[in-house]
C-alpha positions in Angstrom: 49.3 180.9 -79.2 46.5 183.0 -77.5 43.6 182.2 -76.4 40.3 182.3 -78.5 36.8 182.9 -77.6 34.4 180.8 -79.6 33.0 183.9 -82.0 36.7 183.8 -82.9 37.1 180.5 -83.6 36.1 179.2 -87.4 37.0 175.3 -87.7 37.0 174.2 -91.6 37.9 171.0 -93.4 39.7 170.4 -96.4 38.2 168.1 -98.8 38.6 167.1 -102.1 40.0 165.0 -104.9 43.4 163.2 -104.1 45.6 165.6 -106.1 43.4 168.6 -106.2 45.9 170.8 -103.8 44.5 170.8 -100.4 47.6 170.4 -99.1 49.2 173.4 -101.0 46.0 175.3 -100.0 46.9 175.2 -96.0 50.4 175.8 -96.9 50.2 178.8 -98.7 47.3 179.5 -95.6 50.0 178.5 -93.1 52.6 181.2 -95.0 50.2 184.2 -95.7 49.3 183.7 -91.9 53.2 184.1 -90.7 53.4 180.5 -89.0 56.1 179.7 -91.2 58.4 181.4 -93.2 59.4 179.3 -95.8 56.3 178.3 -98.5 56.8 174.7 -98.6 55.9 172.5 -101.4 54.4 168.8 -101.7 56.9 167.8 -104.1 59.8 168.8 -102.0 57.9 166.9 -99.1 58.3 170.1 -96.7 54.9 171.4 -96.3 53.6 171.5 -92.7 50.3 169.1 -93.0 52.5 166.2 -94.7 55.0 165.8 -91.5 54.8 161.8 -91.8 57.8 159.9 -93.5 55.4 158.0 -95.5 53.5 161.1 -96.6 56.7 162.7 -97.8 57.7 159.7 -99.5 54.4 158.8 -101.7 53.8 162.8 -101.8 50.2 162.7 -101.1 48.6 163.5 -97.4 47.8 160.0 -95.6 46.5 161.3 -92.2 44.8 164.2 -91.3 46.5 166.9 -90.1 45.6 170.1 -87.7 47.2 173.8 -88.7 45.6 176.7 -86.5 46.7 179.8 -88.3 45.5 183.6 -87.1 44.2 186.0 -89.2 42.1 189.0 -89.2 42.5 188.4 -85.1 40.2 185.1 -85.7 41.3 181.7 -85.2 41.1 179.2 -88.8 41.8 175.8 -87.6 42.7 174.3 -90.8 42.0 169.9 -90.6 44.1 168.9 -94.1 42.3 165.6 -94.9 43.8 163.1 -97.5 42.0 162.5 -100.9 42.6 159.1 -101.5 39.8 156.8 -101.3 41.7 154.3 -99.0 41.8 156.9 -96.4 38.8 158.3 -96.3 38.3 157.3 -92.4 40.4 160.5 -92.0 38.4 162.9 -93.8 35.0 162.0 -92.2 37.0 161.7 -88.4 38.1 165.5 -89.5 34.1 166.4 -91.2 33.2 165.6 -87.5 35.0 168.0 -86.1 34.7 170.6 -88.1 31.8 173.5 -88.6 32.6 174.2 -92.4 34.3 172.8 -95.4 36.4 174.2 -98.4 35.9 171.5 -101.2 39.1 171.9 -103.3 39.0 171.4 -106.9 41.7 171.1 -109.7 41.4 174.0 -112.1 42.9 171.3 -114.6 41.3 168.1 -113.7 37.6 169.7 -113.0 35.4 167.9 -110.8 35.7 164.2 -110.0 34.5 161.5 -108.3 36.5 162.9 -104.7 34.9 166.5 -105.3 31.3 164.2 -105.3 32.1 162.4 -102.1 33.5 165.1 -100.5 30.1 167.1 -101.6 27.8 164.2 -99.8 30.4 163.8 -97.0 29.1 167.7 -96.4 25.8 166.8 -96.7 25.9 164.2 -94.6 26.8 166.2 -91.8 25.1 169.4 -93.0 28.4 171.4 -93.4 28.4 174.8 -94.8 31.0 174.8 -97.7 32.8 176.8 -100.5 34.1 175.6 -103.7 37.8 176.2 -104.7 39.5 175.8 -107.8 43.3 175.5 -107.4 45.8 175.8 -110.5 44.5 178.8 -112.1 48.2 179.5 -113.4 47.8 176.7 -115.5 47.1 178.0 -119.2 44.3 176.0 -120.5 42.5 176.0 -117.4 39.0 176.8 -117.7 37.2 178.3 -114.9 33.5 178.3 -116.7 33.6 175.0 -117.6 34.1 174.1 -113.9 31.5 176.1 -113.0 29.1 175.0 -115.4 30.1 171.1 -114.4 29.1 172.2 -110.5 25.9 173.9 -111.5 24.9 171.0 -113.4 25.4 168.6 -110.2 24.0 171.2 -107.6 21.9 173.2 -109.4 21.6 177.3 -108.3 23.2 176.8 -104.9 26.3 177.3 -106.9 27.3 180.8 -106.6 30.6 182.1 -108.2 32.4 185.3 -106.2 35.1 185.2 -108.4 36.2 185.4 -111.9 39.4 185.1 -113.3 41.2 187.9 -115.4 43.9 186.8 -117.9 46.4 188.9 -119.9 48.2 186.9 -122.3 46.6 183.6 -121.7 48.6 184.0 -117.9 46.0 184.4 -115.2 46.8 187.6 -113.2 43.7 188.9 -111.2 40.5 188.2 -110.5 37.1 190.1 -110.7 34.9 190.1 -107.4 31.3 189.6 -108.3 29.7 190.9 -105.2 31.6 194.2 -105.4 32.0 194.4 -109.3 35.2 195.1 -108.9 38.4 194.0 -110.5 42.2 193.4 -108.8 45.2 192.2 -110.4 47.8 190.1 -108.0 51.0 192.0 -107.2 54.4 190.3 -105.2 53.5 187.7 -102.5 50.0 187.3 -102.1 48.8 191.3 -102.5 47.1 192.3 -104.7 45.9 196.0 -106.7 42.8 197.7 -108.0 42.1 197.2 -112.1 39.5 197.7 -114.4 37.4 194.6 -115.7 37.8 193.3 -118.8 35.0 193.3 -121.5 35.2 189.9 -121.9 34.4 189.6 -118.1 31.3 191.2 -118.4 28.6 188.9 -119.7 29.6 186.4 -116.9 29.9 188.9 -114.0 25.8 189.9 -114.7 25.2 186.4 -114.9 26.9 185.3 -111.9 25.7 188.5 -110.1 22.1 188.0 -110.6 22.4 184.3 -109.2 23.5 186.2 -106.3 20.9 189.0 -106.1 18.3 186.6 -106.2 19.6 184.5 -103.0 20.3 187.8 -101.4 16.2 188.8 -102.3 15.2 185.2 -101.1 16.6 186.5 -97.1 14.0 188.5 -96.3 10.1 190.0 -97.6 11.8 193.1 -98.0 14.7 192.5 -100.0 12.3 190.5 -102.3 10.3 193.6 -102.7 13.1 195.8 -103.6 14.8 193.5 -105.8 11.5 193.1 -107.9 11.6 197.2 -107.9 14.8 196.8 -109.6 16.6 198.3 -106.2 20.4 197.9 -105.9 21.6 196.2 -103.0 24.7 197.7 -101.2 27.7 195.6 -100.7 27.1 194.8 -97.2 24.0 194.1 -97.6 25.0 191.1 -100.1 27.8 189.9 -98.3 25.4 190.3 -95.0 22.9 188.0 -96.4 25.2 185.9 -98.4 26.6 185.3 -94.7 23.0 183.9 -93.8 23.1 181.7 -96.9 26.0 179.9 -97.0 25.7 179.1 -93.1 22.9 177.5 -94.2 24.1 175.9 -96.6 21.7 177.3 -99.5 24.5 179.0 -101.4 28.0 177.2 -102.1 30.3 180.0 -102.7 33.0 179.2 -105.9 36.3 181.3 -105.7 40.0 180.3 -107.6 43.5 180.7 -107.2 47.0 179.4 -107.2 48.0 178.2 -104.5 51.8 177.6 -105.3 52.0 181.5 -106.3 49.5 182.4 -103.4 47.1 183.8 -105.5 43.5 184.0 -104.0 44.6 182.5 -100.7 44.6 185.5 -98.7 40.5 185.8 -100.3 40.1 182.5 -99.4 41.1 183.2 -95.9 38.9 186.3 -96.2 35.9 184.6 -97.0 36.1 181.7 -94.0 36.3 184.4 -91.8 33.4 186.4 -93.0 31.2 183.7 -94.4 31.7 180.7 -92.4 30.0 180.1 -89.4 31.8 180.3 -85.7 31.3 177.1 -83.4 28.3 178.3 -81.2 26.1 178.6 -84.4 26.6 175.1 -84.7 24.0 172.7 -82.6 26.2 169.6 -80.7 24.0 167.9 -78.3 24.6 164.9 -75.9 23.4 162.8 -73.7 23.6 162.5 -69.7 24.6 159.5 -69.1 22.8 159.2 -65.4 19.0 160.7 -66.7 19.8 159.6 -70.4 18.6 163.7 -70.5 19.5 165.6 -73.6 22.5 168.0 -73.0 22.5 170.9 -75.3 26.4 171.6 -75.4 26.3 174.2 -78.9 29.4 175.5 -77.6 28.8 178.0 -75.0 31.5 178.5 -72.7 29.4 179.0 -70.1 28.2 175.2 -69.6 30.3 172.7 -67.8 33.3 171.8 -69.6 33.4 168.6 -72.0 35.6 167.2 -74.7 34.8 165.0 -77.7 38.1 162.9 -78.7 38.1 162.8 -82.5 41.4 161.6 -83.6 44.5 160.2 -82.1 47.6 160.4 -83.0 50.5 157.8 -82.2 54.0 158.6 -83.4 56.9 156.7 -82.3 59.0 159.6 -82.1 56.2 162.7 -80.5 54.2 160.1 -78.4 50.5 159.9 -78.2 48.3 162.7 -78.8 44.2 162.9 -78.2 42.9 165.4 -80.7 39.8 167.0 -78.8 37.1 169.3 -79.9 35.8 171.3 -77.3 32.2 171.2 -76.9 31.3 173.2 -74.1 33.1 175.2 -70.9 36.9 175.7 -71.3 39.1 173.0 -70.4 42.3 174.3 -68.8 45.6 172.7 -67.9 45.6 170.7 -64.7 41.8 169.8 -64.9 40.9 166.6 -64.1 38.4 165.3 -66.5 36.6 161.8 -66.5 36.2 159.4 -69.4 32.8 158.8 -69.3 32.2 155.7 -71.7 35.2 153.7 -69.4 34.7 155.1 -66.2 37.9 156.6 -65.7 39.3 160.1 -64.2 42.1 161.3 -66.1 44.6 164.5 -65.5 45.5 166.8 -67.8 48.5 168.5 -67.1 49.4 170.1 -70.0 47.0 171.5 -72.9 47.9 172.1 -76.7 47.7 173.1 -79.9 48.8 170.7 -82.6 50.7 172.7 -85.8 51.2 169.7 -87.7 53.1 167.0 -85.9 54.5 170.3 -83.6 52.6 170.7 -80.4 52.1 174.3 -78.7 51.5 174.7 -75.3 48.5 177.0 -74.5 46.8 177.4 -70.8 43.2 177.0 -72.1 40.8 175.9 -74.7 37.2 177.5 -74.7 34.4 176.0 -76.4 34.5 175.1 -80.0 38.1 175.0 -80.2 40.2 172.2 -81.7 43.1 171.1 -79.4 45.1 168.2 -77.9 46.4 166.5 -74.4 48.9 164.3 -74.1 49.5 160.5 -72.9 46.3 159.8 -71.7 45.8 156.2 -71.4 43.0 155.2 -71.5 41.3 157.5 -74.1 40.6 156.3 -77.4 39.1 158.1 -80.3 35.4 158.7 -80.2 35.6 159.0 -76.4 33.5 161.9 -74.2 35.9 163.7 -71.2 33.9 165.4 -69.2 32.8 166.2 -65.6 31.8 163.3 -63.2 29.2 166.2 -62.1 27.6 166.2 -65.3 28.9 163.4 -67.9 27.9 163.7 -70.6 28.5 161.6 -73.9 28.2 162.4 -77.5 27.4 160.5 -80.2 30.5 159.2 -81.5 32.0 159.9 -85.7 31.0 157.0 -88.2 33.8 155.8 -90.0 33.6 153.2 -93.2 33.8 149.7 -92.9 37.0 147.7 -94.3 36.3 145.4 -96.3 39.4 144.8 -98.2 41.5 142.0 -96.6 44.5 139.7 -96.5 46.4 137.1 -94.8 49.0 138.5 -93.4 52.2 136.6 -91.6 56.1 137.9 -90.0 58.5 137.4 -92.6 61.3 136.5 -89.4 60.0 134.3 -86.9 59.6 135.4 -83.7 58.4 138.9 -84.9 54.6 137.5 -84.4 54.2 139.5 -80.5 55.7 142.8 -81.9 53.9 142.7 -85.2 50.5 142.9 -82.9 51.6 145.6 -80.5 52.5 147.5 -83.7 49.3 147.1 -85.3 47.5 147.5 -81.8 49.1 150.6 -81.7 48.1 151.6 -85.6 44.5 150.6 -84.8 44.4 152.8 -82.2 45.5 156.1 -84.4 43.6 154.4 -88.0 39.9 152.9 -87.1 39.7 151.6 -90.6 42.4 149.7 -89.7 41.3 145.9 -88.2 43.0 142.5 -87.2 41.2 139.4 -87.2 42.3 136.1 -85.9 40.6 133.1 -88.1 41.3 130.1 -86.0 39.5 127.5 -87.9 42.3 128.5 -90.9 44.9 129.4 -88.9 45.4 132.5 -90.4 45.5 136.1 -89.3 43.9 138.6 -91.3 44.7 142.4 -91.9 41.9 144.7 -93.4 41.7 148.1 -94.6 40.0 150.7 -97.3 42.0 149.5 -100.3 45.3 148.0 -101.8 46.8 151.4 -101.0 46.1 151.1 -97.8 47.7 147.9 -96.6 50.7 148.7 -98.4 51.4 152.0 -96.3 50.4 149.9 -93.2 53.2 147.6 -94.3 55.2 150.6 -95.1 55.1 152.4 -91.5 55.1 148.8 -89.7 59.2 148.4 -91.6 59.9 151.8 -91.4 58.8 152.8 -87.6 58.6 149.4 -85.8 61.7 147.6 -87.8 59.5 144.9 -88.7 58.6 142.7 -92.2 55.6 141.8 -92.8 54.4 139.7 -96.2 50.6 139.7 -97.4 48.8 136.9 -99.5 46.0 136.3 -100.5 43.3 134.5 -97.5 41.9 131.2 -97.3 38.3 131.1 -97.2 36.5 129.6 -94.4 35.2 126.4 -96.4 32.7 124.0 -93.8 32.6 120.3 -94.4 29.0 118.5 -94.1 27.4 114.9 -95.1 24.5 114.5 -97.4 23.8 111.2 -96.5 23.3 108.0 -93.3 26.2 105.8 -92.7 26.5 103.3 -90.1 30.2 101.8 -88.8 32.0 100.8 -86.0 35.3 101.8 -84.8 37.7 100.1 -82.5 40.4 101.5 -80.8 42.8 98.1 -79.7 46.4 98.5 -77.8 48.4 96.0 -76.2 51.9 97.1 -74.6 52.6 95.4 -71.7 50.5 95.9 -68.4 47.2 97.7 -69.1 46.5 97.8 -72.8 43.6 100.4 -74.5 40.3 99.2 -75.9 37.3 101.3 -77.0 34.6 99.7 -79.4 31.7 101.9 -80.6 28.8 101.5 -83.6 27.8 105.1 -84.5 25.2 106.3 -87.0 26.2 109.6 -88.7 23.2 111.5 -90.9 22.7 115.2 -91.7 21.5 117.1 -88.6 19.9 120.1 -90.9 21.5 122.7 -88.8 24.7 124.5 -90.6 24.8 126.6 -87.1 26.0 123.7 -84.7 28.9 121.5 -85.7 27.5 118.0 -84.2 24.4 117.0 -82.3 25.3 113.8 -80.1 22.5 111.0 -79.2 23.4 107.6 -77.4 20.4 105.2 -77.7 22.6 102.2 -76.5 20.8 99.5 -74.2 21.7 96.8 -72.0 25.5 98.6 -71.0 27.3 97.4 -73.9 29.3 100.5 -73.7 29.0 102.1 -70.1 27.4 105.6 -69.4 30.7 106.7 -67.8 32.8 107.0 -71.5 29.5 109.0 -73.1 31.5 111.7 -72.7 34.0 110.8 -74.0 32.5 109.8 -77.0 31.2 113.0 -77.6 34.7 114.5 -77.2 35.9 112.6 -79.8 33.4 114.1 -82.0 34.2 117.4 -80.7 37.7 117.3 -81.8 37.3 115.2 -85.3 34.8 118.0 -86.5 37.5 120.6 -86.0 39.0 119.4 -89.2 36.8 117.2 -90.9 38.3 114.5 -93.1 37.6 115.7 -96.7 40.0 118.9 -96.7 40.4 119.3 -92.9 38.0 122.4 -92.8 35.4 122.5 -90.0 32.4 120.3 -89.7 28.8 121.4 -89.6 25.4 120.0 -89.9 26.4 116.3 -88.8 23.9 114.3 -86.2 25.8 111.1 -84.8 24.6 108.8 -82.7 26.2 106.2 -80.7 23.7 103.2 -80.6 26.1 99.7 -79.5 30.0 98.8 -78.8 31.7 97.1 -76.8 34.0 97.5 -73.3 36.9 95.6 -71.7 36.5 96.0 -67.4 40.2 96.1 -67.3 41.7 98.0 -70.1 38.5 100.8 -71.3 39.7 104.1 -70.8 38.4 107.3 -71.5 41.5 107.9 -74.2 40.3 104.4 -75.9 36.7 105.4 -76.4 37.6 108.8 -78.0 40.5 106.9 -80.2 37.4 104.8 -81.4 35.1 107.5 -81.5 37.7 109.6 -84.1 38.0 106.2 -86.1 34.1 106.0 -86.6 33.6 109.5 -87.2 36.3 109.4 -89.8 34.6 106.8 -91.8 31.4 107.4 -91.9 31.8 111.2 -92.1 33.4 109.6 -95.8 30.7 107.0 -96.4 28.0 109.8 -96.1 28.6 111.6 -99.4 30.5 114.4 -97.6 30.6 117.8 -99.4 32.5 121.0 -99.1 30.5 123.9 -98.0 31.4 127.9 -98.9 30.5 130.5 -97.4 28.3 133.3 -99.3 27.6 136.9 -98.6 25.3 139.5 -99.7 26.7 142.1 -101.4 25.5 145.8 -102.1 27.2 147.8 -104.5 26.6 151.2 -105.2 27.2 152.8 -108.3 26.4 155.5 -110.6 23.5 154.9 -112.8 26.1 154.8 -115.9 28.0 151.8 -114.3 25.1 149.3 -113.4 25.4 147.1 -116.6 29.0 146.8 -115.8 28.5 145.5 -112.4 26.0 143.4 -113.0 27.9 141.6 -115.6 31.1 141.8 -113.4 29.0 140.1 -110.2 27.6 137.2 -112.8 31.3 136.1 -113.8 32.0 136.1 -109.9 29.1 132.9 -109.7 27.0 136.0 -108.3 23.0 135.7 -108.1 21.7 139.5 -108.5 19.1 139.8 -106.2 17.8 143.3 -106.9 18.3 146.5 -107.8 17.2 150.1 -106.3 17.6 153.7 -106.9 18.9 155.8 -103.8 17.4 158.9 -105.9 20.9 160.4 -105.8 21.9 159.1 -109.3 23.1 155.9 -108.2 22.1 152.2 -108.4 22.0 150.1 -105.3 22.8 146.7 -106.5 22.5 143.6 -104.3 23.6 140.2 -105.2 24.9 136.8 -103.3 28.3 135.9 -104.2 30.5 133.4 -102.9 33.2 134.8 -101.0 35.6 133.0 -102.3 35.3 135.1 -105.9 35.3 138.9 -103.7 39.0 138.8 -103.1 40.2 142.1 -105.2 37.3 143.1 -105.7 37.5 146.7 -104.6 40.5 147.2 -106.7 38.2 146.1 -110.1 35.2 148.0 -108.6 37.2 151.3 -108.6 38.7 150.6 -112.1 35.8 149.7 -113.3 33.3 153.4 -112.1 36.7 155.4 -111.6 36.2 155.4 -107.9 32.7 156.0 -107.6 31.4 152.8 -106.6 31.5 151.1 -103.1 30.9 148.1 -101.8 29.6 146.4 -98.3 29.2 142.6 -98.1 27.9 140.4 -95.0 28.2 136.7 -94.5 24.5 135.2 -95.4 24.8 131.3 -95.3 27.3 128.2 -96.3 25.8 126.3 -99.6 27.5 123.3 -101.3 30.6 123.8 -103.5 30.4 123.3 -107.3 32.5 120.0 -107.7 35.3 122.2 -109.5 36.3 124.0 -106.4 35.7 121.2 -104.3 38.1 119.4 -105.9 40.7 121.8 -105.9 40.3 122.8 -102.4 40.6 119.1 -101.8 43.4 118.9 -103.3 45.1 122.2 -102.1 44.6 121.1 -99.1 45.8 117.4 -99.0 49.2 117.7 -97.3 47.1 119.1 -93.8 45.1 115.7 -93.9 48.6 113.8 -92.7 50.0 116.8 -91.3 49.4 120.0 -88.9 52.1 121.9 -90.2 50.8 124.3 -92.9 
């Protein structure tokens, strides 16, 4: 492929529902543009953006995918993002890297809750965008009612270019608004001059003036002619409709059909004439020596430097670090340094990524998407630059996970390659985390969603060779004492030679502090156990509040203190002291009125206004306390509650069902409080068998 300067470079993201056709979009993009000669199809699993075996299998896009295609001698580096909730670190790792977005809408389904995030994912990072609606083949599809749906949510920023025309209910051409012109579609993707219907007509004015009055809004003079009732030529519209959508007060709406290639090659068209190239983006860092600003905005002429926003791990193609060029132009053979781990790293060979397909290319100016192989040290979100100058910039937010399992090899032994695999995963998927609970014994796997666990299980049998079962997780429960007790214990052994003897009297009481596990005081007088086994004492209590004696969960909140005892000159050991100590602790943990503590975390749930009720009645059958609720002055509710964490397993699967997708959901742990006496008991009893045993 050639080399591109950055006023020839246009970088755009495809967002949208899951199902809406982004996919089919960059395909029929990919074919118009003469990359690939075959138009492939989702359902078939052959398109270019959908190269991963799990992809093909569940036919919807899981990870985001890079197609550069060429066309009106510009470069369109197309980033195909999934839809579905569960992988929505994808999309915003792509929204980072991109200049521009084309929200895709089904023609059929009209907007939905993905065309809305997708909308405030572009706000978020102030992303020029177009709307457009896929399926118009489709009979009953109405393109009005889409438009009116948008214009309802985003008010006159909407701005229709197109309209469709329809001869016998089939949709055959289109009517451009800005030049008032109609065309009908002819063989692949071409297309042929044709009067507008009269039907057309009331809508074309309409959609027109909308126009007009954005293009009058550009300048003092334009606002003067159009209150003269002037025309305005068609470059002049298109000229200033340029200025608008780059920033971002007009949202372009176009349609097609995709499958038949109809309004692509517009599509394609419009990107290059509307959308902004990288340099009039801003993309600032920061020198990491002065902590100066460095303004990058992608001019060629700075020192180079790299922003690593995806990587890519494939068993079969290697590893792949998906870099946006932010300044300079990186060339094969540089040497470039990883500024956040203080490593140089050579790049021998530069590409292009076409899918899963990489294309070697000798250089990469500014603003151009690209990728180097096997380096080693570089993760996603990681600055290359020059040791002269290095720079970092800030690095892509991603969502938390919050959806989680326990997670266990169905063959033993598989435990170390399950870990390198998911190592590995974690690496390419940053939603994707692995937490070892120790107190439990239990490793934990979480993700986005349902979904996405079950394609992590998927790839890990599929490309590693590896089964892996999921469950649901024990909760970290705590053990505490509400009460004083006062025993001994006595640790006595005879067997020949030395025996073991260790006598202490111990007073155990509530410490009032959940955060430690124990706090230890001796107060014993006249030596009647020596200072030398203190410690060991304390050890003891070390290792019985690891598993306290209720439901062998961990201990918190308990104050002992060892006040008398008794020692043997000859057979005392440190062993006996902490046998006796365990004893003690034992009982009186027991005699104290001990409890079971669980955990409880404050949860905020946002939701559209519609849903609140819902929620809220949701979060009171889960034992939840509603704390509060607060408008975000976007339409939604932010609702924040405690709620034992015990009750929040599945609970972004009923959140989902219950707003359609539209709500989401962050929780954080807050404090331990005392069990009701239902769960207690059946935790207690759940949990018997580890009281007289270690195995699980």
């Amino acid at each position: 492929m050639d080399v591109f300067t950055t006023d020839r470079i246009r970088n755009v993201v495809l967002l949208g529902h899951g199902g809406a056709g982004k996919t089919s979009v960059a395909e029929a993009m990919a074919y118009l543009s003469g990359i690939t000669s075959r138009l492939g199809n989702v359902a078939d699993g052959n398109t270019i953006s959908d190269y991963d075996k799990e992809e093909q299998k569940r036919k919807f896009s899981i990870s985001t995918s890079v197609i550069p295609i060429v066309w009106n001698k510009v470069k369109v580096n197309i980033l195909d993002t999934p839809g579905y909730f569960d992988f929505v670190g994808e999309a915003q790792e792509a929204v980072g890297a991109a200049d521009a977005a084309i929200i895709v809408v089904s023609g059929k389904d009209g907007v939905q809750v993905g065309t809305q995030k997708a909308w405030d994912l572009c706000e978020q990072y102030n992303l020029p965008r177009m709307i457009f609606v896929t399926g118009m083949d489709n009979d009953d599809v109405s393109y009005r009612e889409v438009v009116e749906k948008l214009t309802e949510l985003y008010g006159k920023r909407i701005a229709p270019i197109h309209l469709p025309i329809r001869e016998d209910r089939k949709f055959v051409g289109y009517v451009n608004v800005v030049k008032k012109a109609g065309r009908k579609y002819v063989d692949r993707g071409g297309k042929t001059e044709c009067p507008i219907p009269d039907y057309s007509e009331e809508y074309l004015e309409k959609y027109r003036e909308t126009l007009l009055e954005s293009v009058a809004e550009t300048s003092e003079e334009f606002m003067d002619r159009y209150f003269a009732g002037e025309e305005f030529s068609v470059a002049e519209i298109m000229a200033a409709l340029t200025t608008n959508v780059c920033d971002g007060s007009i949202v372009p709406v176009s349609m097609g059909a995709p499958t038949k290639l109809y309004g692509v090659s517009n599509l394609l068209d419009d990107i290059c004439q509307y959308f902004p190239n990288p340099s009039q983006r801003a993309c600032n860092g920061i020198v990491q020596r002065t902590n100066e600003l460095f303004e990058a905005n992608y001019d060629f002429s700075k020192a180079k430097s790299a922003y690593v926003y995806k990587t890519i791990v494939d068993p079969f193609i290697g590893k792949y670090s998906l870099i946006k060029v932010c300044s300079g132009t990186i060339k094969s053979n540089d040497t470039l340094y990883n500024v956040g781990r203080d490593q140089e790293e050579r790049i021998s060979k530069l590409y292009v990524m076409e899918g899963n397909k990489p294309i070697e290319v000798p250089e990469l100016m500014a603003g151009d998407l690209g990728a180097i192989g096997k380096l080693n040290t570089v993760k996603t979100g990681d600055t290359l630059a020059t040791k002269a100058l290095p720079v970092v910039y800030p690095k892509t937010v991603v969502s938390t996970p919050y959806t989680y399992k326990r997670y266990k090899a169905v063959n033993k032994g598989d435990e170390d390659k399950i870990s390198q695999a998911l190592t590995k995963m974690m690496v390419e998927d940053l939603t994707l985390r692995i937490e070892n609970d120790t107190p439990n014994r239990q490793t934990l796997i979480y993700g986005m969603g349902e979904q996405h666990l079950e394609v992590v299980l998927s790839k890990l049998k599929d490309r590693y060779k590896i089964d892996v079962e999921l469950s649901k997780p024990k909760v970290a429960f705590r053990e505490t004492i509400r009460k004083k007790s006062d025993v001994e214990g006595k640790y006595k052994k005879q067997s020949g030679g030395h025996g073991q003897y260790g006598h202490v009297k111990m007073r155990f009481e509530p410490s009032g502090n959940q955060d430690e596990a124990f706090e230890f005081e001796q107060v014993v007088v006249g030596g009647a156990v020596p200072k030398n086994f203190f410690p060991a004492v304390e050890k003891g209590l070390a290792d019985s509040v690891l598993a306290g004696p209720l439901a062998a969960y961990p201990v918190v909140g308990v104050k002992a203190t060892l006040y008398d005892g008794s020692y043997h000159t000859v057979d005392s050991s440190e062993l006996a002291f902490k046998q006796a100590t365990r004893m003690a602790f034992k009982k009186g943990f027991m005699d104290a009125s001990p409890v079971l503590l669980e955990p409880i975390v404050t949860v905020k749930v946002t939701v559209p206004d519609k849903y609140t009720g819902d929620v809220m009645g949701d979060l009171n059958k889960r034992r939840g306390r509603v704390l509060g609720m607060n408008p975000d002055h976007k339409g939604n509710t932010i609702v924040e509650a405690e709620v034992p964490q015990l009750e929040l397993y599945g609970y972004s699967t009923v959140l989902r069902s219950m707003t359609g997708g539209s709500g989401d959901f962050e929780f954080h742990f807050t404090r331990y409080e005392q069990a009701p006496a239902d769960i207690q008991a059946k935790q207690i009893q759940e949990r018997a068998s580890q009281l007289t045993s270690d195995e699980e």
